[in-house]
C-alpha positions as a printed NumPy array, in Angstrom:
array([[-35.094,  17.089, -18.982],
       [-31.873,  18.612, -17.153],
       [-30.779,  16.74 , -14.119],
       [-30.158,  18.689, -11.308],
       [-27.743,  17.378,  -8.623],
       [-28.033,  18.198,  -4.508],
       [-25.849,  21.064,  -3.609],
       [-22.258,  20.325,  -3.282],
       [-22.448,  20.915,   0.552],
       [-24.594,  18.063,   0.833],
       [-22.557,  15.951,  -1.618],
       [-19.471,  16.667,   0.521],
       [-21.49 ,  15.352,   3.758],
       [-22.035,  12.21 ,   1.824],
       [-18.867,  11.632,   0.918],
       [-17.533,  12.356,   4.372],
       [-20.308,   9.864,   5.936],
       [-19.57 ,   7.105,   2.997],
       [-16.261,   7.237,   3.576],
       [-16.002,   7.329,   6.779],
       [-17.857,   5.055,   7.587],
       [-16.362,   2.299,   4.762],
       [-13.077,   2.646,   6.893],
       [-15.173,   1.543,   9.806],
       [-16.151,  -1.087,   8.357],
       [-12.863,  -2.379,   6.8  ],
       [-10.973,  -1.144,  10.161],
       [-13.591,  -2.494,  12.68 ],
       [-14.336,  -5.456,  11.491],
       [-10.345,  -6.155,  11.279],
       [-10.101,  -5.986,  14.742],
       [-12.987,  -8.38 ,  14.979],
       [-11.779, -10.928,  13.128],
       [ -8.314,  -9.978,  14.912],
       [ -9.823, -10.699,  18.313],
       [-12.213, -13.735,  17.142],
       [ -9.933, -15.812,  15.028],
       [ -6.398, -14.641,  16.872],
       [ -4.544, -18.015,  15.231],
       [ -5.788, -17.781,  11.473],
       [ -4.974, -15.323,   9.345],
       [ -6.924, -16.502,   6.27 ],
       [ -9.83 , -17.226,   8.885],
       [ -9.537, -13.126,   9.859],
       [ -9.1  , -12.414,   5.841],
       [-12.267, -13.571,   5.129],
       [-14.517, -11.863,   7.349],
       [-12.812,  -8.654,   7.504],
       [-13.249,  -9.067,   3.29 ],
       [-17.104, -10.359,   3.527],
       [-17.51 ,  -7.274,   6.161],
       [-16.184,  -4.998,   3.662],
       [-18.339,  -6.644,   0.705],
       [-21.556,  -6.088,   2.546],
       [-20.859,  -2.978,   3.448],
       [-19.282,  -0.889,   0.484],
       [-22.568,  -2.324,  -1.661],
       [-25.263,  -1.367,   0.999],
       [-23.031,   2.42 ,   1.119],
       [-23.325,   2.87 ,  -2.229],
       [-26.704,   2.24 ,  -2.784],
       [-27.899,   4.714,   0.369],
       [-25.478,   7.191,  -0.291],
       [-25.219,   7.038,  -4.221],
       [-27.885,   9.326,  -4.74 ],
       [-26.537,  11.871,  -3.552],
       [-23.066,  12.401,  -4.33 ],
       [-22.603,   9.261,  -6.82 ],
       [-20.482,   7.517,  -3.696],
       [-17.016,   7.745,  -5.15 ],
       [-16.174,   7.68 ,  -1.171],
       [-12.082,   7.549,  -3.112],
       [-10.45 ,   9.941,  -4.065],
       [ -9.203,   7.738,  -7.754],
       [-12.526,   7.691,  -8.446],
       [-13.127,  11.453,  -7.831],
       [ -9.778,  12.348, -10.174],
       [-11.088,  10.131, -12.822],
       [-14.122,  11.547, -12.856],
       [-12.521,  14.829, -13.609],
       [-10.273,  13.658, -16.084],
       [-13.125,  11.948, -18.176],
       [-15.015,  14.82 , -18.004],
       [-12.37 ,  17.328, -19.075],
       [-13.026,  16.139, -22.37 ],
       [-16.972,  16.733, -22.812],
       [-17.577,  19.171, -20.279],
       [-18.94 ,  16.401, -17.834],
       [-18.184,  15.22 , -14.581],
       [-16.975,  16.677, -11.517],
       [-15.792,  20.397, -11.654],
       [-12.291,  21.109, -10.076],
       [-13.67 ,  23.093,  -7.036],
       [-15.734,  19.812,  -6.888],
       [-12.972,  17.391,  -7.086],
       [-11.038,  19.62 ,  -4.258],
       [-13.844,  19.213,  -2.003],
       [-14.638,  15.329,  -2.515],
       [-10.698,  14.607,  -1.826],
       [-10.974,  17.017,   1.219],
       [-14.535,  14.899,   2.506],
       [-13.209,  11.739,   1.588],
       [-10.062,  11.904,   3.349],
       [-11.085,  13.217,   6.263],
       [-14.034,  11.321,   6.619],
       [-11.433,   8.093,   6.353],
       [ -9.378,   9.365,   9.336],
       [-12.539,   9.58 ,  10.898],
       [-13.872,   6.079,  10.192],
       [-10.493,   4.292,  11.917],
       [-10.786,   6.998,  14.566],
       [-14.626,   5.39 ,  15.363],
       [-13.508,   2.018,  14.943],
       [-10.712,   2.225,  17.205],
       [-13.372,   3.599,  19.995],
       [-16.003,   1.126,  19.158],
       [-13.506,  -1.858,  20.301],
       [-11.541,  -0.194,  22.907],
       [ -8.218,  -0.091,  21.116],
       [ -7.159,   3.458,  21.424],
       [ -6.405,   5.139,  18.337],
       [ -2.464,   4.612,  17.151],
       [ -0.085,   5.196,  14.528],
       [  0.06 ,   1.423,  12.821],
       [  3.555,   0.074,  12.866],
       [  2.581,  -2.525,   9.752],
       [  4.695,  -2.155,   6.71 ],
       [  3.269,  -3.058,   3.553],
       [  5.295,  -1.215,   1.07 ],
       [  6.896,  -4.543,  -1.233],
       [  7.526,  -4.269,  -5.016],
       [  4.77 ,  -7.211,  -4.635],
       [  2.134,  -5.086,  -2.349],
       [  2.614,  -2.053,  -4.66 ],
       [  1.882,  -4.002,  -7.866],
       [ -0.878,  -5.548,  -6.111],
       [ -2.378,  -1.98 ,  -5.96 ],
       [ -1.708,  -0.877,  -9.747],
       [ -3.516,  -3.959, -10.718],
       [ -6.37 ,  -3.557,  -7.922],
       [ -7.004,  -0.036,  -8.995],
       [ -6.921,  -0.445, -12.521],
       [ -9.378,  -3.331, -12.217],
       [-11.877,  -0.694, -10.165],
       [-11.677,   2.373, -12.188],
       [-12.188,  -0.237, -15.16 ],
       [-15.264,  -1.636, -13.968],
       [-16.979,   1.263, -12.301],
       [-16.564,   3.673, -15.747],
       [-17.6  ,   0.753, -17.857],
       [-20.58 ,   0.634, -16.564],
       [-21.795,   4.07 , -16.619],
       [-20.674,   3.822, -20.202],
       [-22.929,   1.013, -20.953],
       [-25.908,   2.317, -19.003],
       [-25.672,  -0.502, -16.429],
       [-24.75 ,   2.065, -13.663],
       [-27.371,   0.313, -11.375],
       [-25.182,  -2.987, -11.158],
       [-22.832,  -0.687,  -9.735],
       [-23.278,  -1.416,  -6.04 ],
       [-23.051,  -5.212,  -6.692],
       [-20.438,  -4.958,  -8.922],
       [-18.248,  -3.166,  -6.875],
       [-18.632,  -4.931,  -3.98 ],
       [-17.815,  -8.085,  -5.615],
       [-14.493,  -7.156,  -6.841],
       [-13.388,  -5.668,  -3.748],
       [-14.255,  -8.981,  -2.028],
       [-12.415, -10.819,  -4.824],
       [ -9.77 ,  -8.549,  -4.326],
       [ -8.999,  -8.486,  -1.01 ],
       [ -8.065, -12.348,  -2.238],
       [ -6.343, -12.504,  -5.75 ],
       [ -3.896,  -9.129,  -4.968],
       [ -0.908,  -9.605,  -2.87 ],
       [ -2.191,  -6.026,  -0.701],
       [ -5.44 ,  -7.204,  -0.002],
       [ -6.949,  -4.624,  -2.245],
       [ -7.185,  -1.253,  -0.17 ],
       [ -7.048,   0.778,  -4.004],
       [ -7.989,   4.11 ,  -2.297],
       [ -5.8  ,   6.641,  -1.498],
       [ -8.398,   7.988,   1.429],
       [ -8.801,   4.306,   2.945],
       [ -4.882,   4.312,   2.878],
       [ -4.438,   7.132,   5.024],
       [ -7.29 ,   6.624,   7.582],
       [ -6.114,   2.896,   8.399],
       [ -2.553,   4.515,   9.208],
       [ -4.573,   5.421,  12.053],
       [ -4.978,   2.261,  13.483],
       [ -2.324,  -0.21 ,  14.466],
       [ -4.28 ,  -3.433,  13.844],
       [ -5.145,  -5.77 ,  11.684],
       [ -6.193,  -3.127,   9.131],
       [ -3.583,  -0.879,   9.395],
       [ -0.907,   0.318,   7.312],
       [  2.449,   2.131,   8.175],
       [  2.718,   5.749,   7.26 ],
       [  5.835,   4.773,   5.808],
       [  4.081,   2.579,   3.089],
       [  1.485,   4.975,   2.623],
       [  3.487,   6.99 ,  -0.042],
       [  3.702,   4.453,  -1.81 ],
       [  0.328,   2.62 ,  -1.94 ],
       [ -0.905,   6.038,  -2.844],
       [  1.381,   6.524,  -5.882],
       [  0.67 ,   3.241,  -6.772],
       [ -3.217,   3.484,  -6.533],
       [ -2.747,   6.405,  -8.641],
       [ -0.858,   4.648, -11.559],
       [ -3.438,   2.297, -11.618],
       [ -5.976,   4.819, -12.088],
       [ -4.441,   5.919, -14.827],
       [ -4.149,   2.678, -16.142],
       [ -7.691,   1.761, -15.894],
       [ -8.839,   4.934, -17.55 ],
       [ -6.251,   4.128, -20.327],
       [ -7.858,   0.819, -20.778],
       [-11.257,   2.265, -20.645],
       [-11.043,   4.572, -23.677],
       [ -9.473,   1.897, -25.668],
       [-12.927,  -0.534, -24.855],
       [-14.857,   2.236, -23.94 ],
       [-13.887,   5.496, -26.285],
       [-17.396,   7.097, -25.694],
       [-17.018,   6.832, -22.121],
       [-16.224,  10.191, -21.134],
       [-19.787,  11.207, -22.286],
       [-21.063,   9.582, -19.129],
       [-18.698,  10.874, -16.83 ],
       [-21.964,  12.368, -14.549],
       [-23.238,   9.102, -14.316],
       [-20.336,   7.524, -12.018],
       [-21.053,   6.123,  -9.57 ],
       [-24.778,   6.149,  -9.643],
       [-26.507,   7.71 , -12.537],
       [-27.143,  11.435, -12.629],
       [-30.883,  11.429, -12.941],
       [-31.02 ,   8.734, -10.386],
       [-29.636,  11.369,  -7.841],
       [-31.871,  13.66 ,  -9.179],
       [-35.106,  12.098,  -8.883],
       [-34.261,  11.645,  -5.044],
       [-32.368,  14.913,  -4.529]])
């Protein structure tokens, strides 16, 4: 039976919503943590990263459905790269208008956070941009695209929401940038000068450096994985599981 997926509008509204709202989650519950634990930095670490875990899963699995939650734009370009090779995935007028939703959406998200907690939305003055930070983000990346694609390649696209949760928790931990590994998320939480934030200045580079480590990932994926581009639909959630609620 042919899957049918909801109209792109409707994807792009889920995207927008996902990933805006994953930003307010990651941005507001820094500021939390910023005001709640003001002396401990590892003390604010962890619950702005158990914040983050609870909330990416529980996004993915309401939104997934619908437009497969990639809520990041890496995810979106791999998606289109896989697929270039069977005729799967997202189409490039699709790919345009997930980067479009997702990053605006993301603006959006530190935009609400900022309101929620009375902060005023501000340009953040935090420089991240070390040879360390940057690595930190090829290896962070890699590690998602890696993980999300092998899945839908072994049919366990249902662990996804877990899964990915997980790692970004563990993330946020074992890289030296905390794990942001979204080019979206990078330029919404330049729009907040808090905990979460991130200087436009280092935002170049986080973004080139998320985007190595796409490539990376999908490099390692079709050496482990060569059939994988056949499942390009399937990412994040599986096709027919959008369908069947569509």
């Amino acid at each position: 039976m042919t899957s049918i997926q909801p109209p792109l509008w409707r994807r792009a509204v889920a995207e927008l919503l996902g990933t805006g709202l994953l930003v307010t989650i990651v941005v507001g519950s820094g500021i939390a943590a910023q005001q709640l634990s003001p002396n401990d930095l590892g003390l604010q670490l962890l619950q702005n990263s158990t914040a983050t875990v609870l909330g990416l899963t529980v996004l993915i699995l309401v939104l997934g459905p619908v437009s497969g939650a990639h809520f990041n734009p890496a995810v979106s370009l791999a998606d289109w790269i896989m697929g270039r090779r069977s005729g799967t995935g997202l189409s490039l007028t699709e790919l345009g208008t997930y980067v479009a939703a997702q990053t605006l959406g993301a603006v959006s998200g530190s935009v609400v956070a900022n309101a929620m907690f009375d902060v005023g939305t501000s340009i953040s003055t935090k420089e991240r941009a070390t040879a360390g930070h940057l690595f930190g983000e090829v290896i962070a990346t890699a590690g998602l695209i890696l993980l999300i694609f092998a899945l839908a390649a072994t049919s366990r696209g249902a662990l996804t929401a877990p899964a990915v949760g997980a790692y970004i928790g563990a993330a946020y931990w074992f890289t030296s940038s905390t794990s942001f590994a979204n080019p979206a998320v990078t330029v919404g939480r330049i729009f907040s000068d808090t905990f979460a934030g991130i200087a436009p200045a280092s935002g170049p580079g986080f973004v080139v450096a998320q985007l190595v480590g796409a490539a990376v990932g999908l490099g390692l994926l079709l050496i482990l994985f060569p059939s994988a581009a056949r499942t390009a639909d399937d990412v994040v959630l599986p096709r027919s599981s959008a369908a069947a609620r569509s």
